[in-house]
KOLGUVEX-896338 format. One record per residue (C-alpha): x, y, z; residue number from 1; residue in one letter. Coordinates in steps of 0.05 Angstrom, whole numbers, plus 5000, padded with zeros to 4 digits. Layout:
<recs>
x, y, z, num, residuo
X, Y, Z, NUM, A
...
</recs>
This chain:
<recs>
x, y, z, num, residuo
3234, 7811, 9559, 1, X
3201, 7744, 9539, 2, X
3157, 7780, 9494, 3, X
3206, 7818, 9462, 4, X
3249, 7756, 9448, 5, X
3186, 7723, 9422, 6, X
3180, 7786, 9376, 7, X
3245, 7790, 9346, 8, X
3244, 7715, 9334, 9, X
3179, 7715, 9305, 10, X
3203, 7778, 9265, 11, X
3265, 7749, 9242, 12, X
3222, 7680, 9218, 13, X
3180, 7725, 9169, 14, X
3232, 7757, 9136, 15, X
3265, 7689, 9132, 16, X
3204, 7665, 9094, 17, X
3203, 7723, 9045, 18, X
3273, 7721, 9028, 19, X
3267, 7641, 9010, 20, X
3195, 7659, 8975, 21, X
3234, 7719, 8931, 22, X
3287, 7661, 8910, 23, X
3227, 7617, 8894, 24, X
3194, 7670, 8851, 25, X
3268, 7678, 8820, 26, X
3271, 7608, 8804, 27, X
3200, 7618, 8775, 28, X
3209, 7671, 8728, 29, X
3275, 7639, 8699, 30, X
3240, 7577, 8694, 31, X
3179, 7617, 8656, 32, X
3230, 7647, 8602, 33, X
3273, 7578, 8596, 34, X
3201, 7542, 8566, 35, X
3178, 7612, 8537, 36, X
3239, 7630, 8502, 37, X
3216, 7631, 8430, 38, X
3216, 7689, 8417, 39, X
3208, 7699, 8352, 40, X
3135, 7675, 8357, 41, X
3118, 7733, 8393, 42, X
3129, 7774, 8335, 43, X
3103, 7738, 8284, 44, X
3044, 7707, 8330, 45, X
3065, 7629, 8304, 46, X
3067, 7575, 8342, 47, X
3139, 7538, 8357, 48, X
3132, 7470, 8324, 49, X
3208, 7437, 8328, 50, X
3227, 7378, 8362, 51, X
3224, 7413, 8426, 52, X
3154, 7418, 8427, 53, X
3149, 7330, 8426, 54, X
3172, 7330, 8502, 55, X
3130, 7352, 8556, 56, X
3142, 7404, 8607, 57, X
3128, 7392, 8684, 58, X
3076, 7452, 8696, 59, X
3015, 7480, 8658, 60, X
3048, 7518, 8603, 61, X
2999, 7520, 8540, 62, X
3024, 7473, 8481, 63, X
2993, 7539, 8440, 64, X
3032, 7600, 8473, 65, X
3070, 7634, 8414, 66, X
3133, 7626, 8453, 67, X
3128, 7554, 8481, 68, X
3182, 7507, 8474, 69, X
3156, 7447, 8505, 70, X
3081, 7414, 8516, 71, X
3038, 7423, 8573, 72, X
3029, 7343, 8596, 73, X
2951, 7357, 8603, 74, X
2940, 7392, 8543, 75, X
2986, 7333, 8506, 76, X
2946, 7275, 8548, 77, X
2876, 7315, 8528, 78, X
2905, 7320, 8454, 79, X
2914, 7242, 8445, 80, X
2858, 7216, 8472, 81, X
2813, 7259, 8447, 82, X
2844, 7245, 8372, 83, X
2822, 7181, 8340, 84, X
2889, 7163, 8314, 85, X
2917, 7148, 8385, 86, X
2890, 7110, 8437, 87, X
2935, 7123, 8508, 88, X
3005, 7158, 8501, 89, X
3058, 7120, 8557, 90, X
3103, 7174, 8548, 91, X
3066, 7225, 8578, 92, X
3030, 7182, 8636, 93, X
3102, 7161, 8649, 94, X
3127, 7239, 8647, 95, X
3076, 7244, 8704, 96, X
3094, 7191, 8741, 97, X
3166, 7204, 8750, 98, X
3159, 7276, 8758, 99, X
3100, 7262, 8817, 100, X
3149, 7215, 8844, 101, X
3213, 7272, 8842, 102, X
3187, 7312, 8874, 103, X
3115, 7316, 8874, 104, X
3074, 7389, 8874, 105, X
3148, 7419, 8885, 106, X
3123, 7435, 8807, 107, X
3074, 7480, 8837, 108, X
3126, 7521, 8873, 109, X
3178, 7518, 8828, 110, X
3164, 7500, 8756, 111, X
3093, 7523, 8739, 112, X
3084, 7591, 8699, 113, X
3008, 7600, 8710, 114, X
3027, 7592, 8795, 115, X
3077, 7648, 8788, 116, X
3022, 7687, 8750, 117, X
2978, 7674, 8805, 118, X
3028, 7702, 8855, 119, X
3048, 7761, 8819, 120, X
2967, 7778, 8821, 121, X
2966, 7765, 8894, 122, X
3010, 7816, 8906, 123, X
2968, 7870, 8880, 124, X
2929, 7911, 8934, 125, X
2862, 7904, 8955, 126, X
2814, 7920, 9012, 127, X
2806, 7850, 9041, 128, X
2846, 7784, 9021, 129, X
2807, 7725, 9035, 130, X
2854, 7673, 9068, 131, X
2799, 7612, 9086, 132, X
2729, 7613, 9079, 133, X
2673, 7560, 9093, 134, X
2677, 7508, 9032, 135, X
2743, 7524, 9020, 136, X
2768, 7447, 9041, 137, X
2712, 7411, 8998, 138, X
2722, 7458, 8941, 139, X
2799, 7431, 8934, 140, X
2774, 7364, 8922, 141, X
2739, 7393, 8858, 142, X
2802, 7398, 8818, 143, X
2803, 7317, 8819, 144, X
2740, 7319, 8775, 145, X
2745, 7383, 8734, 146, X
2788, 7372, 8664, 147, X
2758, 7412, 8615, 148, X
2775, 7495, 8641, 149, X
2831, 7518, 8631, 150, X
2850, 7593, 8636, 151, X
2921, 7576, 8621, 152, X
2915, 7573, 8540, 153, X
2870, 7629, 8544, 154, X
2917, 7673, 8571, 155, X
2980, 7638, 8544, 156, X
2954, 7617, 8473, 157, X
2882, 7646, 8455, 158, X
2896, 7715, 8472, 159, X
2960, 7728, 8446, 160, X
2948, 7683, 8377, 161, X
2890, 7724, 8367, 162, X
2921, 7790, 8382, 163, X
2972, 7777, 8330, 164, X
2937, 7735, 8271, 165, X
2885, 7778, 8245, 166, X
2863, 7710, 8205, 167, X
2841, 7684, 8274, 168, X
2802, 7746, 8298, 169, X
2739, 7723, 8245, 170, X
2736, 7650, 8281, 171, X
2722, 7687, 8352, 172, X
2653, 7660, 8379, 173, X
2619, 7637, 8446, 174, X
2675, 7591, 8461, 175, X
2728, 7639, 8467, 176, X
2687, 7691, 8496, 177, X
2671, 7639, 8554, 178, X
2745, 7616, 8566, 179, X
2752, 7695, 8567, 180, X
2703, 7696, 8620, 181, X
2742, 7645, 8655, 182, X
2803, 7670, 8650, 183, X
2777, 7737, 8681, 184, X
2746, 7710, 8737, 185, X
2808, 7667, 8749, 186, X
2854, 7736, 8754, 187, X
2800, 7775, 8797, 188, X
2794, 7714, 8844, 189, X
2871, 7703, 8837, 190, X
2882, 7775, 8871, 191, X
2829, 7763, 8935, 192, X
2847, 7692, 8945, 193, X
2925, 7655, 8937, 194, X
2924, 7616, 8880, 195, X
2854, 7595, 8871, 196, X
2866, 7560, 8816, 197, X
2922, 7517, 8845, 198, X
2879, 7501, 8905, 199, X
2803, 7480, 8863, 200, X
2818, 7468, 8796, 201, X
2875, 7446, 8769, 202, X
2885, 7374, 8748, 203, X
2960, 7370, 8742, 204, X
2964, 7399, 8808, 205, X
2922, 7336, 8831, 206, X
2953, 7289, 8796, 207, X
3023, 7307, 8833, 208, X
2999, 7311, 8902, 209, X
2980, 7235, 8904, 210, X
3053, 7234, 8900, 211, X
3063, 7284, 8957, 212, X
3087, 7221, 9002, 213, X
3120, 7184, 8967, 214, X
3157, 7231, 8926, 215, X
3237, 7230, 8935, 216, X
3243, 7309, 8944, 217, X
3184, 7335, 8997, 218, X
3178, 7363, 9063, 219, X
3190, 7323, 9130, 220, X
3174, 7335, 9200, 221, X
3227, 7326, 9258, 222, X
3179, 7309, 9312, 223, X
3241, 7314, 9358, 224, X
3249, 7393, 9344, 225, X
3171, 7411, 9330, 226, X
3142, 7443, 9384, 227, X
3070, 7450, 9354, 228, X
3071, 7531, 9355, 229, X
3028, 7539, 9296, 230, X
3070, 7583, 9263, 231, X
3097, 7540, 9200, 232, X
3009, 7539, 9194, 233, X
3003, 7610, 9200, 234, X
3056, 7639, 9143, 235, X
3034, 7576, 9099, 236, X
2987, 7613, 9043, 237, X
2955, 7551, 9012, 238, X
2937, 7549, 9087, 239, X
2965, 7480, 9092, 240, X
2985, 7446, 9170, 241, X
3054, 7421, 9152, 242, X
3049, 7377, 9221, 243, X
2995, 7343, 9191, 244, X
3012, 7336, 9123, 245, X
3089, 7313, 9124, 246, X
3123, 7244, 9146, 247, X
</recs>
């Protein structure tokens, strides 16, 4: 009888978690067409360059995507210190800050288009999903050094800007062929593994979690209730120990 209660329970948990992780992808995709929702650039494969496109939008969302209202703050950070007219842009480290300090990588979850592209990919079959593996905790410390690849304008902006412009097709050379590459590996490694690029590359993603707690929106542990069962471990997919990681 124990073991059946223990069942149900553990039964009723999962579907629990799926219902609040459909909502979340709900959330996603609305968020996805609210900073994608120029439409017209789809069609006519230009880039949206109003007012908008000045502020900065909390996930990786290419500043070059046909229908992109807003900037990507990495892309916009990469853009003005890279151009010798500007030296540091405050707005955007700022942008950062008190988004990190919201809520932290809730953006992840909740706000990012190339994570709900990642999940989406997930959910497509295949004969073994790869869950942990032996580097897999030193590797996730790689994304605090890596800020030059980035699959998200190549799928976002390179691809579909090409596709469209025929005037773009003749400057194709080894540089877009190797973000290509990227970009391929990123969607075949983004179906075995959960969000692989979340978990050992992304920068933004880094920046936010040295917010994780202090941020005013983020997970907390009643140590009263917790009865260290394992289980919040076991249906977490970024295969994350919520005991150890919240306050």
């Amino acid at each position: 009888m124990d073991k059946l209660k223990e069942f149900i329970n553990g039964k009723s948990k999962k579907d629990k978690y799926k219902a609040r992780n459909n909502v979340r992808h709900i959330f996603q995709s609305f968020w996805f067409l609210v900073t994608n929702s120029f439409f017209e650039g789809f069609k006519t494969g230009k880039i949206y360059s109003g007012e908008l496109k000045q502020l900065c939008v909390p996930g990786m969302n290419c500043y070059s995507c046909p229908g992109a209202k807003g900037s990507c703050p990495i892309g916009a950070l990469q853009a003005v210190i890279g151009s010798p007219n500007y030296k540091f842009s405050y707005y955007v480290v700022g942008f950062l800050f008190f988004v990190g300090a919201l809520i932290g990588r809730g953006v992840c979850g909740y706000l990012c288009p190339f994570g709900l592209v990642q999940d989406l990919l997930h959910k497509i079959p295949f004969v073994k999903k790869i869950e942990t593996f032996k580097c897999d905790k030193p590797l996730r410390k790689a994304k605090y050094l890596i800020l030059l690849v980035c699959p998200v304008g190549m799928l976002e902006g390179g691809i579909p800007l090409v596709w469209m412009n025929t005037s773009m097709r003749g400057a194709v050379g080894f540089l877009y062929a190797w973000k290509g590459l990227i970009l391929l590996l990123t969607i075949l490694l983004s179906i075995i593994i959960y969000r692989p690029f979340c978990k050992y590359i992304c920068p933004l993603g880094a920046i936010y979690s040295l917010f994780n707690s202090v941020s005013f929106f983020r997970y907390t542990l009643d140590h009263q209730k917790c009865i260290h069962c394992g289980r919040c471990k076991a249906v977490c997919e970024m295969q994350c120990d919520p005991v150890q990681n919240c306050n």
